[in-house]
Every structure is written in structure tokens, then in C-alpha cells.
N, C-alpha and C positions, 0 to 999 in steps of 0.2 A: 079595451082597457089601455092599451100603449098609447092613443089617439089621446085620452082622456089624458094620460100621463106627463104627454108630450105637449100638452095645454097648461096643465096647472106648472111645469116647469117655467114656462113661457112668463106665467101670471109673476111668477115668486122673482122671474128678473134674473133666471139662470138660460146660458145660448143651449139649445136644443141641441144644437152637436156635441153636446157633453154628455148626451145619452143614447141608446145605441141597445138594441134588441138584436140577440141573433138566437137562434133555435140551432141546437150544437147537441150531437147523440153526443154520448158518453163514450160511445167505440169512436172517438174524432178526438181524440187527443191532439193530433198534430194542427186539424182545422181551430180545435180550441185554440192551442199556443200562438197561431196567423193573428186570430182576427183580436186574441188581448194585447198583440206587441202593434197590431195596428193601430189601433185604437188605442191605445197608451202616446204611440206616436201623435194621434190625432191632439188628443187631451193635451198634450205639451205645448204642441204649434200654438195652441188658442193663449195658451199664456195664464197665467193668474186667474182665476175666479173675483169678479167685479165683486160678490157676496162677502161678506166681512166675517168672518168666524164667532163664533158664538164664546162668553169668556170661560 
């Protein structure tokens, strides 16, 4: 299902590294908090979204 996800993102003209699967137990509080300030980080570097907001 991710593969498939990760295609139709592609199709719509949005970068693939603006999304991001991780499998995280719920007793991983601390690994949650890593991999969202990660990935927050990442999201930022890329800059703006080319996609134009809907009105």
C-alpha cells in the first residue's frame, strides 16, 4: 500500500520525501518524538510545497 502511495504522490507533483512511513509501538514515546523532529527538519529543508493550496 505505501509503494502505491508513494506513486500516486509522485503522479499529483508532490517530492516523495515529503512522506515518510515509520511503524512506532506506542511504548516508543521517545523514538516517536526522534523520528517527528526529524522529519519536521527534513520537511523544512525541502522548502515550500511547488502545489498551490486549494482557496
Amino acid at each position: 500500500m505505501f509503494n502505491m502511495t508513494h506513486e500516486l504522490v509522485k503522479i499529483v507533483g508532490i517530492d516523495p520525501a515529503r512522506l515518510r512511513l515509520e511503524w512506532i509501538s506506542s511504548a516508543e514515546g521517545t523514538r516517536f518524538a526522534e523520528v517527528a523532529r526529524e522529519f519536521t527538519e527534513q520537511v523544512k529543508s525541502l522548502g515550500p510545497s511547488s502545489l498551490k493550496q486549494a482557496a
